[in-house]
TIVO-2410 file (N, C-alpha, C; in nm, 3 decimals):
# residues 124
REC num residu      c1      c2      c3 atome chaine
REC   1      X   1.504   1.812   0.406     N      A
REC   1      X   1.607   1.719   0.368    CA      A
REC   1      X   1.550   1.628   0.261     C      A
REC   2      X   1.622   1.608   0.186     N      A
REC   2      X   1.568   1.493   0.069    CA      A
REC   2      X   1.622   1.351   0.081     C      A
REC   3      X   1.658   1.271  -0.010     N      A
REC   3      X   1.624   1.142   0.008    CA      A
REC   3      X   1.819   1.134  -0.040     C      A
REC   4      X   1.863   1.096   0.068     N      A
REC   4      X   2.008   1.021   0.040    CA      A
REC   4      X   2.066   0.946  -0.075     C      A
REC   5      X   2.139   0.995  -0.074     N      A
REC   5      X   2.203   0.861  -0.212    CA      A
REC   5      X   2.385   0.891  -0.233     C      A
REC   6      X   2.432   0.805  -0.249     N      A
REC   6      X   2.549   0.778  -0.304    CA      A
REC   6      X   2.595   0.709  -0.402     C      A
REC   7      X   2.679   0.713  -0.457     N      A
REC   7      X   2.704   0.675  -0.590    CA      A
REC   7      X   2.832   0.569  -0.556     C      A
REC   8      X   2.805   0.436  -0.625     N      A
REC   8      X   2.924   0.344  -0.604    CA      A
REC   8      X   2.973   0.329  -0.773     C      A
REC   9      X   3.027   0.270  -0.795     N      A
REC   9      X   3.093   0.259  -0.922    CA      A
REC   9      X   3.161   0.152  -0.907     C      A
REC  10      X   3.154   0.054  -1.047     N      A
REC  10      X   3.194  -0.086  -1.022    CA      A
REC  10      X   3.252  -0.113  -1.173     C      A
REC  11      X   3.395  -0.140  -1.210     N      A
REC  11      X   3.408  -0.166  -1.335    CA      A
REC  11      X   3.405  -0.292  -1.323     C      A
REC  12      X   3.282  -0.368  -1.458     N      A
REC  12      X   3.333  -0.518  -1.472    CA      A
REC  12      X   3.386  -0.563  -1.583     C      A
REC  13      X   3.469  -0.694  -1.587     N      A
REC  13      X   3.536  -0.704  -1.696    CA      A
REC  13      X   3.478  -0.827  -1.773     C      A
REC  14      X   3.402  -0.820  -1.887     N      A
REC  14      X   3.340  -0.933  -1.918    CA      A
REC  14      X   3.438  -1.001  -2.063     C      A
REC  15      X   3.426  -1.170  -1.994     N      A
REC  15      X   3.545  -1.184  -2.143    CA      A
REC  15      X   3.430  -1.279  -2.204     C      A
REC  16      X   3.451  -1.241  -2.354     N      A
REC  16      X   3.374  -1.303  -2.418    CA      A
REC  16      X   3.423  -1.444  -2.531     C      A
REC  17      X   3.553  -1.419  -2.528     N      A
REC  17      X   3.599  -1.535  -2.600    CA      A
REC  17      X   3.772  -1.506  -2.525     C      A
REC  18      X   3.845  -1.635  -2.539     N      A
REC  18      X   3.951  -1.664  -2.467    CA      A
REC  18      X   4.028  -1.528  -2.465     C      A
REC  19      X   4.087  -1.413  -2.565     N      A
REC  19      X   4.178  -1.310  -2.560    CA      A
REC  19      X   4.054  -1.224  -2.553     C      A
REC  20      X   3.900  -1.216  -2.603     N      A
REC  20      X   3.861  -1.072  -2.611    CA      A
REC  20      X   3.824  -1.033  -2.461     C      A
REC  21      X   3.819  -0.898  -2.475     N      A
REC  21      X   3.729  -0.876  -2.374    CA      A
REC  21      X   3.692  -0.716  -2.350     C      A
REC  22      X   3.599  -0.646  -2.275     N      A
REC  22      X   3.501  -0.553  -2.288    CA      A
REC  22      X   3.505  -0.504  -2.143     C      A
REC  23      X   3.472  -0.353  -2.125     N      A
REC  23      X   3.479  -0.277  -2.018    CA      A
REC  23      X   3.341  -0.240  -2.029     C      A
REC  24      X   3.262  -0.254  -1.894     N      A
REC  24      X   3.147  -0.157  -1.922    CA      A
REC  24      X   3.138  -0.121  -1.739     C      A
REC  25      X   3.115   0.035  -1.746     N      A
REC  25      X   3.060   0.073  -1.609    CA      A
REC  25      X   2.947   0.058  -1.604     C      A
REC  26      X   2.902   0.046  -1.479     N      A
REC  26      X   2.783   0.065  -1.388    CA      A
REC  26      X   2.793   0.121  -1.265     C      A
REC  27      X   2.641   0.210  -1.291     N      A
REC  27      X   2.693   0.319  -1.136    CA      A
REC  27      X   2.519   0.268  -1.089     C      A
REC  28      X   2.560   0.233  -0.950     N      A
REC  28      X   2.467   0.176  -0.857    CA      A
REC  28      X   2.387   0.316  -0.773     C      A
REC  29      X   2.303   0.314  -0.750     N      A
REC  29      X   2.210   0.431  -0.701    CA      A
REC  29      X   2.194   0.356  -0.526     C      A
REC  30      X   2.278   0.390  -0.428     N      A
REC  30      X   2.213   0.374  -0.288    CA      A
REC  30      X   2.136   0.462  -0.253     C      A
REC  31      X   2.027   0.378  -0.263     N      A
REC  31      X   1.863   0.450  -0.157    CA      A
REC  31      X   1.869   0.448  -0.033     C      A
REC  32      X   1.881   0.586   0.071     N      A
REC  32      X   1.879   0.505   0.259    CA      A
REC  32      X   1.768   0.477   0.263     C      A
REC  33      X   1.758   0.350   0.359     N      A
REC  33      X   1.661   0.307   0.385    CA      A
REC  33      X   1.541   0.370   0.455     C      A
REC  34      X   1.438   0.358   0.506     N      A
REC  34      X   1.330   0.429   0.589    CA      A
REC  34      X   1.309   0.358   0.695     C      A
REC  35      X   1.432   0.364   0.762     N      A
REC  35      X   1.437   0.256   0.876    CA      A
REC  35      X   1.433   0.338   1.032     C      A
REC  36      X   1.453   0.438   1.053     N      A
REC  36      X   1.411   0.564   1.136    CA      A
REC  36      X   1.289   0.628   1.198     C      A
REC  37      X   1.218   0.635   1.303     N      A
REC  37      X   1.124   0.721   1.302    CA      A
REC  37      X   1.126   0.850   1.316     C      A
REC  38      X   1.012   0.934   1.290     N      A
REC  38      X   1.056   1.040   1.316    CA      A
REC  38      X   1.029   1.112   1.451     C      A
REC  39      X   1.093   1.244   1.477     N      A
REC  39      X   1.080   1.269   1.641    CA      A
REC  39      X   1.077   1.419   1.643     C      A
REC  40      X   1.024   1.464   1.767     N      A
REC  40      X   0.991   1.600   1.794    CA      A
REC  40      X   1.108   1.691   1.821     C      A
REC  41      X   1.097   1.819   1.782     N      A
REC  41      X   1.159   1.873   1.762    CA      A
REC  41      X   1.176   2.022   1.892     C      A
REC  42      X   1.025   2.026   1.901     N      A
REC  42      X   0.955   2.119   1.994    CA      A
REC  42      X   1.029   2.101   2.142     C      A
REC  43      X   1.098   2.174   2.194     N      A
REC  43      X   1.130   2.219   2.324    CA      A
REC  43      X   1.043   2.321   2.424     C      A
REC  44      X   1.033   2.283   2.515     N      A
REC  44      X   1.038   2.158   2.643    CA      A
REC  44      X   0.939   2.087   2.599     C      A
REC  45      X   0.968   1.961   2.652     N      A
REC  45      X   0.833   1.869   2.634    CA      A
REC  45      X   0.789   1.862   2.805     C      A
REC  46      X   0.653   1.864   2.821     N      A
REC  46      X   0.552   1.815   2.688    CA      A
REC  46      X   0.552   2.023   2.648     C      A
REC  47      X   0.531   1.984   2.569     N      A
REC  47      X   0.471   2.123   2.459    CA      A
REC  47      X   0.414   2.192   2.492     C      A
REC  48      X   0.441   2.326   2.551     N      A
REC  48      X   0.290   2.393   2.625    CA      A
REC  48      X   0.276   2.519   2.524     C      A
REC  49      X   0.152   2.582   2.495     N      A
REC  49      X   0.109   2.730   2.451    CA      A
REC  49      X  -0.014   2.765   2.529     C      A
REC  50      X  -0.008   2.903   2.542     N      A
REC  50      X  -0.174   2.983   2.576    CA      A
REC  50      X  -0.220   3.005   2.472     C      A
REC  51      X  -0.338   3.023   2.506     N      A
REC  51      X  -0.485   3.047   2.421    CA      A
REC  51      X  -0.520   3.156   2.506     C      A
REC  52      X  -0.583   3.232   2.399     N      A
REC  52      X  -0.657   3.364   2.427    CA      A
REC  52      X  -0.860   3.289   2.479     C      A
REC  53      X  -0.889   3.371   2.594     N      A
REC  53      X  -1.032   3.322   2.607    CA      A
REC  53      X  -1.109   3.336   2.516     C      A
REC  54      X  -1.078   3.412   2.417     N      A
REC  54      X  -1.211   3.502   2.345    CA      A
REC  54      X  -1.139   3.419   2.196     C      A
REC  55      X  -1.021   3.339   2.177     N      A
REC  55      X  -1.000   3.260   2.024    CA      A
REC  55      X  -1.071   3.276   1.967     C      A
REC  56      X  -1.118   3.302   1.822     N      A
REC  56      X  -1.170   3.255   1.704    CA      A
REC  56      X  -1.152   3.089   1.653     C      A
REC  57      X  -1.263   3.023   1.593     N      A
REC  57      X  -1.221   2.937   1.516    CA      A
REC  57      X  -1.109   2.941   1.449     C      A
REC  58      X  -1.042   2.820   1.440     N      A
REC  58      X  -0.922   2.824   1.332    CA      A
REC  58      X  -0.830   2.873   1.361     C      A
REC  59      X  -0.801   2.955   1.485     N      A
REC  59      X  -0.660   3.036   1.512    CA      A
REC  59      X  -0.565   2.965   1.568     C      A
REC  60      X  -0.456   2.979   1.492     N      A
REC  60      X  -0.339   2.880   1.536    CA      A
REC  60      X  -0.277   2.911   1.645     C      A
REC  61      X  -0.230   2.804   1.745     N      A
REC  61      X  -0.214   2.800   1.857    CA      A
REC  61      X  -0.076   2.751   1.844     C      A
REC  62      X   0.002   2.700   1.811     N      A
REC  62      X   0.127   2.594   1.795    CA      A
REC  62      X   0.189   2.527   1.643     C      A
REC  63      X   0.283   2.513   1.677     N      A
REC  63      X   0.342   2.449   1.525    CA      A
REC  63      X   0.389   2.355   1.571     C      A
REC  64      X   0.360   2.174   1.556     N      A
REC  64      X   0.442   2.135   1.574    CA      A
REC  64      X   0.570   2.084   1.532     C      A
REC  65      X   0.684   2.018   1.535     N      A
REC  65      X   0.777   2.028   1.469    CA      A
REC  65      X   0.845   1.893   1.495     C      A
REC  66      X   0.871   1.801   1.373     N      A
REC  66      X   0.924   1.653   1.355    CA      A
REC  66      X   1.035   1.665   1.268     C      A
REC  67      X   1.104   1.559   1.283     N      A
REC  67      X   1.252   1.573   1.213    CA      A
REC  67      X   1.280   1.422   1.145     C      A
REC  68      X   1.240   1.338   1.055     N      A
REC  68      X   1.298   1.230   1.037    CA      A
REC  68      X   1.396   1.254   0.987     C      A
REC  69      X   1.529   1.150   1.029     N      A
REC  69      X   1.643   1.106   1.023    CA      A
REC  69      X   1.672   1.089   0.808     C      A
REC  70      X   1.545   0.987   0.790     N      A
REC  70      X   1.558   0.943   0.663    CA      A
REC  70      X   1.523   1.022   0.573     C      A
REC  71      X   1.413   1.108   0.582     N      A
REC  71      X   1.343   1.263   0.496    CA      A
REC  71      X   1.249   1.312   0.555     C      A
REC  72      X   1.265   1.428   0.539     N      A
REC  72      X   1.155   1.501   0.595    CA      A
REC  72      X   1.024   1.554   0.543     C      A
REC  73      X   1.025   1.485   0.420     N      A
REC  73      X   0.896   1.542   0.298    CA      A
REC  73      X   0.763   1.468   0.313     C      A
REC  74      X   0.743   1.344   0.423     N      A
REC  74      X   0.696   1.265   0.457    CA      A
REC  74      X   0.586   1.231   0.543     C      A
REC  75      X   0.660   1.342   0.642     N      A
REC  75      X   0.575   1.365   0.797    CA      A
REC  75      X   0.453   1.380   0.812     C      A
REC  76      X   0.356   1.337   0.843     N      A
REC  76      X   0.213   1.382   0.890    CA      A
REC  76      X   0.200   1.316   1.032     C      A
REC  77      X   0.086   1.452   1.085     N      A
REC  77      X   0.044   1.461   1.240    CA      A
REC  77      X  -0.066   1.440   1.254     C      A
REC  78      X  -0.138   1.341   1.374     N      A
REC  78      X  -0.233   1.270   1.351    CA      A
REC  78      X  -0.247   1.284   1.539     C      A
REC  79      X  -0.385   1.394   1.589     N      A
REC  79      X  -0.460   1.380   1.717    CA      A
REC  79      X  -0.487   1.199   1.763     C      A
REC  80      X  -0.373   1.163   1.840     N      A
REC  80      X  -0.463   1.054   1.931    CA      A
REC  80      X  -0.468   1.004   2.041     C      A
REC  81      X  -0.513   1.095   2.135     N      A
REC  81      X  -0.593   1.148   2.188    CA      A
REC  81      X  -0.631   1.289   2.219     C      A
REC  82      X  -0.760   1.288   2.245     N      A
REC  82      X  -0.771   1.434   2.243    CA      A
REC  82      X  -0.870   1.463   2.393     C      A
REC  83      X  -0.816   1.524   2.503     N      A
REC  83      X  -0.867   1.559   2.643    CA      A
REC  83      X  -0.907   1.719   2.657     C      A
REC  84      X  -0.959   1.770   2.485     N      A
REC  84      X  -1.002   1.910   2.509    CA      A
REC  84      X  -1.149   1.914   2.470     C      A
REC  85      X  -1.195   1.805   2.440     N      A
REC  85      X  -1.376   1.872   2.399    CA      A
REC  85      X  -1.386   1.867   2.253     C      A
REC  86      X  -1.263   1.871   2.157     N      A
REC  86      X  -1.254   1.829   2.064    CA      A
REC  86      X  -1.240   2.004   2.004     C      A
REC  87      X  -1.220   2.070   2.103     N      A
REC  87      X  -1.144   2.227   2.061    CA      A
REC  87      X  -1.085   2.278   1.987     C      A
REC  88      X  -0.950   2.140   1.973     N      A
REC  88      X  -0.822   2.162   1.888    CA      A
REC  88      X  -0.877   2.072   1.754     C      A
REC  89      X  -0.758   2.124   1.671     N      A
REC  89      X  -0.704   2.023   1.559    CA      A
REC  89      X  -0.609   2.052   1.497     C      A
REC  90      X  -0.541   1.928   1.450     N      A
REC  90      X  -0.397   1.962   1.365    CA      A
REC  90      X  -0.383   1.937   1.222     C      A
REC  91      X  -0.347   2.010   1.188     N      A
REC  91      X  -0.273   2.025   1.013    CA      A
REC  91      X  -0.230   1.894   0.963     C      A
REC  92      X  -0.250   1.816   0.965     N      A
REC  92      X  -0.161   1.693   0.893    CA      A
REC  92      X  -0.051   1.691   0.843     C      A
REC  93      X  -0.041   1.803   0.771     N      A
REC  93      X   0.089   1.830   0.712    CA      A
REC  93      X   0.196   1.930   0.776     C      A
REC  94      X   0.141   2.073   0.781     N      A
REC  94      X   0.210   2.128   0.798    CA      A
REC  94      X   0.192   2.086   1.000     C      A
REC  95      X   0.148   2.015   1.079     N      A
REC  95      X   0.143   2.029   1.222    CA      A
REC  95      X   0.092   2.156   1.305     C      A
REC  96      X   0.056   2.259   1.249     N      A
REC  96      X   0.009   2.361   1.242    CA      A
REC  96      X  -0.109   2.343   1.368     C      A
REC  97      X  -0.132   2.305   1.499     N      A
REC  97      X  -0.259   2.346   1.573    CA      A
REC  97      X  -0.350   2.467   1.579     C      A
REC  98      X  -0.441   2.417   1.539     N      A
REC  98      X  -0.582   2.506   1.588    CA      A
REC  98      X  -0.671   2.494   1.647     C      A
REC  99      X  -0.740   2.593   1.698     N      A
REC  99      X  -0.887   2.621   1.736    CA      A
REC  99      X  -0.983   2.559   1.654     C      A
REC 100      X  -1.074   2.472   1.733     N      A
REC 100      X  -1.218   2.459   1.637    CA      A
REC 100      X  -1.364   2.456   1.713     C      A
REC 101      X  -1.393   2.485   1.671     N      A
REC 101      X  -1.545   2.461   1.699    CA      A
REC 101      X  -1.573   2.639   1.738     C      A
REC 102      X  -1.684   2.644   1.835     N      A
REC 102      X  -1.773   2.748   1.862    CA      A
REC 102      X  -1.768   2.753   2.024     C      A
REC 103      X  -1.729   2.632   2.106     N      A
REC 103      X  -1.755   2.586   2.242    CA      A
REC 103      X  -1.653   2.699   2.297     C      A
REC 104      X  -1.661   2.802   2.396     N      A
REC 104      X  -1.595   2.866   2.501    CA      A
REC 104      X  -1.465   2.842   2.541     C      A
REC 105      X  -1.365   2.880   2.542     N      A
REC 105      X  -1.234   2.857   2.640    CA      A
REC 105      X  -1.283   2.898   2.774     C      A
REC 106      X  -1.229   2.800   2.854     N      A
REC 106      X  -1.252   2.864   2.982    CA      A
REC 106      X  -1.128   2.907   3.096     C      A
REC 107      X  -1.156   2.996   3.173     N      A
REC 107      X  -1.001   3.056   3.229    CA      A
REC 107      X  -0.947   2.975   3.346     C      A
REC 108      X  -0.795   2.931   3.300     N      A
REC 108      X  -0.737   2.836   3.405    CA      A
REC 108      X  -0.778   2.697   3.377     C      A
REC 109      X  -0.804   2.668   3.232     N      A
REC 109      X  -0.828   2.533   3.227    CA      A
REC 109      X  -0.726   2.486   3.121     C      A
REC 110      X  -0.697   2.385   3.167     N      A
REC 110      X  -0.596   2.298   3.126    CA      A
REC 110      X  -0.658   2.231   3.035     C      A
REC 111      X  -0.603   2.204   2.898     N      A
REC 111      X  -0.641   2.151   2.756    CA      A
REC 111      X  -0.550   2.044   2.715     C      A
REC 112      X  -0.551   1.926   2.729     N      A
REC 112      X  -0.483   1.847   2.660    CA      A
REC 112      X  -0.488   1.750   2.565     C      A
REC 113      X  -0.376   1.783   2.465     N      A
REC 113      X  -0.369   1.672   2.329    CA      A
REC 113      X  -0.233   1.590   2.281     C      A
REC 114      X  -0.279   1.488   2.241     N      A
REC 114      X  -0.158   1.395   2.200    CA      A
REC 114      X  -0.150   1.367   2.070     C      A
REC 115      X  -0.057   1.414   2.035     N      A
REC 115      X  -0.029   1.445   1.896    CA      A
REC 115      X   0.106   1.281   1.836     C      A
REC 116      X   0.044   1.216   1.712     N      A
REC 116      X   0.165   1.160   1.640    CA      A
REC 116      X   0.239   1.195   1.564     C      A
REC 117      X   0.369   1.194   1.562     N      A
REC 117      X   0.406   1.235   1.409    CA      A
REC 117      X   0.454   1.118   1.323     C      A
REC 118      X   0.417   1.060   1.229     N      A
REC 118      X   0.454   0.982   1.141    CA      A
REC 118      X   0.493   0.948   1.005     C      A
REC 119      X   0.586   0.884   0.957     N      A
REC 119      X   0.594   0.862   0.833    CA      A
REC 119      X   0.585   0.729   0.790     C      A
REC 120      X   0.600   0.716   0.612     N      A
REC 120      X   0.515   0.589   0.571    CA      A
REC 120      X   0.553   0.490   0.661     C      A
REC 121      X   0.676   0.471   0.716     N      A
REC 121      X   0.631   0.333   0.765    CA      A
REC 121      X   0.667   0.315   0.928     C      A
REC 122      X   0.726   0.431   0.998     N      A
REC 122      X   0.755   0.406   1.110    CA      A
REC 122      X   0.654   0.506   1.206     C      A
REC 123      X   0.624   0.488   1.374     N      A
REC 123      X   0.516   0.567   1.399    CA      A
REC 123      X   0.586   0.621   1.534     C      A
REC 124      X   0.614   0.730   1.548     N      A
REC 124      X   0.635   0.836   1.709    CA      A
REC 124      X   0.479   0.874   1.814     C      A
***
């Protein structure tokens, strides 16, 4: 989604001496504001995926997915907190989770991370 706008239009009538007088338009540019945060998109929460035991570095595990109201060109995802060993990591941009490091998956263990999604000025 891109950045909103509407167009107003305002004729004013400026008099410059007692009978003259002059037409000039002006067209006003409404900017929406960035007054919205943005929010997840991902069904069910909280968010679950498997991991393979044997992962590679770097293999993506999840996408996550944010929606601001005001634009969506904006978004970055930011780990805070992280209850896996420091295993995972996320894309900033695209939300994209991965695998990192070299350290073992282990079977039947529960991995958890808390992911933000934010834009310039509001924070989820």
């Amino acid at each position: 989604m891109s950045e909103l706008y509407a167009k107003i239009y305002y004729d004013f009538r400026e008099r410059v001496r007692h009978l003259d007088t002059d037409n000039q338009r002006v067209i006003i540019h409404v900017k929406d504001v960035n007054d919205e945060p943005p929010y997840f998109i991902n069904r069910p929460l909280p968010m679950q995926t498997v991991v393979q035991l044997n992962a590679a570095p770097n293999t993506p595990v999840f996408t996550l997915q944010a929606r601001d109201p005001d634009t969506d060109h904006n978004i970055h995802y930011f780990i805070v907190r992280d209850r896996t060993g420091g295993r995972f990591e996320v894309d900033e941009r695209s939300g994209v989770v991965r695998t990192r490091g070299t350290d073992p998956f282990q079977l039947d263990m529960e991995y958890v991370l808390y992911v933000k999604a934010e834009d310039q000025d509001e924070k989820l």
